[in-house]
C-alpha positions as CSV (number, residue, x, y, z in Angstrom):
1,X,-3.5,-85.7,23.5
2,X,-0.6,-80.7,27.2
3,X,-3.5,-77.8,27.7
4,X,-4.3,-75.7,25.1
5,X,-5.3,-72.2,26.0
6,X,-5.7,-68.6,24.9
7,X,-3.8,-65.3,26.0
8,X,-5.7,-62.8,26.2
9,X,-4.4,-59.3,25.1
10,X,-6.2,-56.4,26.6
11,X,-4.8,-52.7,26.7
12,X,-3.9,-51.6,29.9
13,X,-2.9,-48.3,28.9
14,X,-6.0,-45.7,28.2
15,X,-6.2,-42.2,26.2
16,X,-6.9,-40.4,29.5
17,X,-3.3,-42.1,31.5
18,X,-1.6,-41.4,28.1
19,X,-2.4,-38.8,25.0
20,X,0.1,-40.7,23.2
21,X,-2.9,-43.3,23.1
22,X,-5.6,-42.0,21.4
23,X,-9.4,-43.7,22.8
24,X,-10.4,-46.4,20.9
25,X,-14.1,-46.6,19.6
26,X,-16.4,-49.2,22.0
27,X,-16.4,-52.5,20.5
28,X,-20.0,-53.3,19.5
29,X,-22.3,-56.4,20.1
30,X,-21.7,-57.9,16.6
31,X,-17.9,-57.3,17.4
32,X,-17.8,-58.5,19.7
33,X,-19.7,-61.5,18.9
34,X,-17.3,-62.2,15.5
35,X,-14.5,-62.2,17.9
36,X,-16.4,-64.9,19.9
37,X,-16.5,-67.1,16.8
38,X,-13.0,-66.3,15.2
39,X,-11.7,-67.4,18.5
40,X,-14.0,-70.4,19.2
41,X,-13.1,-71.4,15.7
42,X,-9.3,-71.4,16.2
43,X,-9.7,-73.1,19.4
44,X,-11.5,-75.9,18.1
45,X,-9.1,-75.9,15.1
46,X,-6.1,-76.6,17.7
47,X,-8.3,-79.2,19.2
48,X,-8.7,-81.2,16.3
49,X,-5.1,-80.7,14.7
50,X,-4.0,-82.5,18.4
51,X,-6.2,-85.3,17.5
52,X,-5.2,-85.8,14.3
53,X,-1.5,-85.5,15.4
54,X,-2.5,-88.1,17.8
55,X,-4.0,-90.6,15.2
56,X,-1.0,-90.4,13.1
57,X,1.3,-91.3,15.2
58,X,-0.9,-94.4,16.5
59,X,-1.0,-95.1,12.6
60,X,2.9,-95.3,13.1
61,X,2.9,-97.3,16.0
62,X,0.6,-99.5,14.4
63,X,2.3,-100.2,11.8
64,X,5.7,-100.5,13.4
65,X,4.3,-103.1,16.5
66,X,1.7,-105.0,14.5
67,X,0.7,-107.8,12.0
68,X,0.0,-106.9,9.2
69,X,-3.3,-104.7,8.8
70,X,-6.3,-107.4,8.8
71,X,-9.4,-107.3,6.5
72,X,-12.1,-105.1,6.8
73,X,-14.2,-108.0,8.1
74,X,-11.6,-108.9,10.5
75,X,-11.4,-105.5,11.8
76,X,-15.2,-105.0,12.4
77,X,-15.3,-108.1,14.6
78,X,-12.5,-106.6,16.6
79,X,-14.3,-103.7,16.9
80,X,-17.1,-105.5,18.0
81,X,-15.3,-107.1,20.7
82,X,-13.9,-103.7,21.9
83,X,-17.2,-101.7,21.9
84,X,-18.5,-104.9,24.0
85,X,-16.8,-103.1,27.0
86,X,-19.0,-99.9,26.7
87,X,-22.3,-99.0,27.8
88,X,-23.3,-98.2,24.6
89,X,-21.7,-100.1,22.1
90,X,-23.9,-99.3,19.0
91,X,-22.6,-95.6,19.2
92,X,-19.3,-97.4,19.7
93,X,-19.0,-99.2,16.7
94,X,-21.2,-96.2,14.6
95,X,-18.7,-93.6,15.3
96,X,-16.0,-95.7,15.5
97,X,-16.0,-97.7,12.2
98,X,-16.2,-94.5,9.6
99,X,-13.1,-93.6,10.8
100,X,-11.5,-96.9,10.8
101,X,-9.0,-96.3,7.7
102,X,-7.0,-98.1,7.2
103,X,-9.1,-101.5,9.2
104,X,-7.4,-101.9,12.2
105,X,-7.2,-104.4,15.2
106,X,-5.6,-102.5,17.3
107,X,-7.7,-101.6,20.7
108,X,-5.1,-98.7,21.1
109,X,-6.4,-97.3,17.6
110,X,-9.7,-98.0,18.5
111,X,-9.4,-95.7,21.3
112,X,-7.6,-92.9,19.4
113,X,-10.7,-93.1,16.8
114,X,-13.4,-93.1,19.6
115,X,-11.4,-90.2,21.2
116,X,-11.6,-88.2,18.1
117,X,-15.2,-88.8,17.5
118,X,-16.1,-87.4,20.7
119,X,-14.2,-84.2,20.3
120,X,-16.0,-84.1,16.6
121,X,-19.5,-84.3,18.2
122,X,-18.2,-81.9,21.2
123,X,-17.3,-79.2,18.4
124,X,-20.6,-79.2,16.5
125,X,-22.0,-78.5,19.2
126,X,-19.7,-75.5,20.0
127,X,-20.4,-74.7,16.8
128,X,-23.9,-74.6,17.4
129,X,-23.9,-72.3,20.0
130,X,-22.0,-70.4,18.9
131,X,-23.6,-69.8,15.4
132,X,-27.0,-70.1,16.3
133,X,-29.7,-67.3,17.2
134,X,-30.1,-69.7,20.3
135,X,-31.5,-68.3,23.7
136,X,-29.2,-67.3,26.5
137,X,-29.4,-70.5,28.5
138,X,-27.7,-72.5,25.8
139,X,-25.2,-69.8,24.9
140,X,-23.6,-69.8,28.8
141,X,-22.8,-73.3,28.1
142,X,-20.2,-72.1,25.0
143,X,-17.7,-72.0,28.1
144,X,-18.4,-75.4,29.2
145,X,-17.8,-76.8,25.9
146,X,-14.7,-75.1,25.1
147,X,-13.5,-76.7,28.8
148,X,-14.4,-80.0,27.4
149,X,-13.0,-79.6,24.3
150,X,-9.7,-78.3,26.0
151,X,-9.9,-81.8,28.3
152,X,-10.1,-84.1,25.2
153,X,-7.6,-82.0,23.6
154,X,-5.4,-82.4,26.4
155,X,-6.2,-86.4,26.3
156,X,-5.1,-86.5,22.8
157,X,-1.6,-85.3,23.4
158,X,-1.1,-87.5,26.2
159,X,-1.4,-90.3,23.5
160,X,0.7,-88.5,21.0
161,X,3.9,-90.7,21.1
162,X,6.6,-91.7,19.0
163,X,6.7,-95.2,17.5
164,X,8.1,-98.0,19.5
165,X,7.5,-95.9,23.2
166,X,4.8,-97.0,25.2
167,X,1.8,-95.5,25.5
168,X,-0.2,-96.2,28.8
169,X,2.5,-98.2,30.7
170,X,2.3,-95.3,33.3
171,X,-0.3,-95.3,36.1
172,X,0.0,-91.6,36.2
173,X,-1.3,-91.5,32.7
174,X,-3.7,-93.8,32.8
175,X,-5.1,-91.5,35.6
176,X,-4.3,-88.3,34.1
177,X,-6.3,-89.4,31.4
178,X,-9.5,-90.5,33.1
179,X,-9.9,-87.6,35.0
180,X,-9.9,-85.2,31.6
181,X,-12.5,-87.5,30.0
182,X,-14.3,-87.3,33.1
183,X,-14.1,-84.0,33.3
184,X,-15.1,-83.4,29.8
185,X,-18.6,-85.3,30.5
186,X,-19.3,-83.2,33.6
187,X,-19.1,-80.0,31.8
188,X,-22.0,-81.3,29.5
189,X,-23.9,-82.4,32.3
190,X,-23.5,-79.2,34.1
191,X,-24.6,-77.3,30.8
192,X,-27.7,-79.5,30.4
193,X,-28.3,-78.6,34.4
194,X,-28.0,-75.2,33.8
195,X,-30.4,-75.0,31.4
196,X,-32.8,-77.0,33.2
197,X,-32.5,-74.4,36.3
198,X,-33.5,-71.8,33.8
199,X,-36.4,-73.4,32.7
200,X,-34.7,-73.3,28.9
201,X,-37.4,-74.2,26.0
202,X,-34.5,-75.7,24.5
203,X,-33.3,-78.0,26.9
204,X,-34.9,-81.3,25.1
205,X,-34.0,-80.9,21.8
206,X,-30.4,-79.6,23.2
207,X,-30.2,-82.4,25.5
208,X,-30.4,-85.1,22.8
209,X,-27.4,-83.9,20.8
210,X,-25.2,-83.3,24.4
211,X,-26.3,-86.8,25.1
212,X,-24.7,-88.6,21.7
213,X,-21.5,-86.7,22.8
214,X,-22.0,-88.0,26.1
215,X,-22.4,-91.5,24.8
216,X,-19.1,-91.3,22.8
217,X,-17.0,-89.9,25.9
218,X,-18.6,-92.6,28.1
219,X,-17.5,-95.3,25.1
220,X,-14.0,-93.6,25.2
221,X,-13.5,-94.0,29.2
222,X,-14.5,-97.6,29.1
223,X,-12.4,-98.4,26.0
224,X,-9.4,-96.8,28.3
225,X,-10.6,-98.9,31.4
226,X,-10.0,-101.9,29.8
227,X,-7.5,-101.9,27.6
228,X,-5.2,-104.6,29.2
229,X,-8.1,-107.2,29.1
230,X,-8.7,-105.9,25.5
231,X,-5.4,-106.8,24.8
232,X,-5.5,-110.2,26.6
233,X,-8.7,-111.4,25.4
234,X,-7.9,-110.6,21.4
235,X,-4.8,-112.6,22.3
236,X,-2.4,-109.7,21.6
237,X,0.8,-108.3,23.4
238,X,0.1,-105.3,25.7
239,X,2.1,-102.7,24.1
């Protein structure tokens, strides 16, 4: 969960190379500005329908390849064992567990979940950006976010799979999706550099909320990393 990107129209045809084309008025800053946010909004839209595509069909899988679903007590040990792996394993099981509907003990699951919490906090702050009256340093990092956006977007389809096919049996995979969750964290950090450069009066307060995303794309990689000793140490079968 492959790329999803825009096409952009643009006339290429003016009044002046043809009458037949009468000059269009210039497209003003507040225009151009809603056009910005309509298109920021259906990006992020297609972002999250890929995640959710991508949790539904791990539901499937689930369901298909495992016992029956354990008790909501069970589940949050489970969890516990998996966000072990992380760096930060209290933003693991925090943003994890919400979404954790039906309770699951599944480390595959767990990963889809802490997948789609990072590409929740990634698109607030997209949305924030993009909404706010914020200063020009933290606007030029609206094209870094929709780049990480697009990585974990990307990630999310690569886990999209029908039930009963395997899911990261491939070492291509495996690597395809390290390097877009990667990826994803780099953009932040080059925002946050950015805006240091510039001397931004934003950058702390900013830097706190890129940071929680961060944390959840840094949960997400490790959760990935280890997934086969996940698997072995809760004493289940490697899908």
């Amino acid at each position: 969960m492959e790329s999803l990107n825009f096409i952009k129209g643009y006339d290429k045809v003016t009044s002046l190379e043809n009458p037949k084309f009468p000059a269009k008025p210039p497209t003003t800053n507040n225009n151009r500005r809603k056009i910005i946010a309509i298109s920021s909004a259906i990006f992020l839209t297609l972002v999250i329908a890929s995640l959710a595509a991508a949790l539904i069909h791990a539901s499937a899988y689930e369901h298909e390849e495992s016992d029956p679903s354990p008790t909501a007590s069970t589940s949050a040990e489970t969890l516990k064992t998996v966000c072990s792996v992380t760096r930060y394993p209290d933003s693991c099981f925090s943003s994890i567990s919400p979404l954790n509907i039906p309770p699951s003990n599944n480390p595959l699951r767990f990963l889809n979940l802490s997948l789609h919490a990072s590409a929740i906090e990634v698109s607030a702050l997209k949305n924030l950006v993009t909404e706010s009256k914020a200063e020009s340093a933290i606007k030029d990092c609206a094209e870094l976010f929709d780049d990480a956006a697009s990585q974990l977007g990307r990630s999310a389809e690569l886990l999209c799979v029908d039930p009963g096919e395997k899911v990261l049996t491939e070492e291509m995979k495996m690597s395809d999706l390290q390097t877009w969750i990667s990826a994803a964290m780099t953009d932040q950090e080059t925002c946050i550099d950015g805006m240091e450069e510039m001397g931004s009066t934003a950058v702390g307060e900013f830097k706190m909320k890129v940071h929680k995303s961060q944390e959840y794309m840094s949960n997400t990689l490790a959760i990935l990393n280890n997934i086969p000793s996940l698997f072995h140490k809760l004493g289940l079968t490697m899908p």
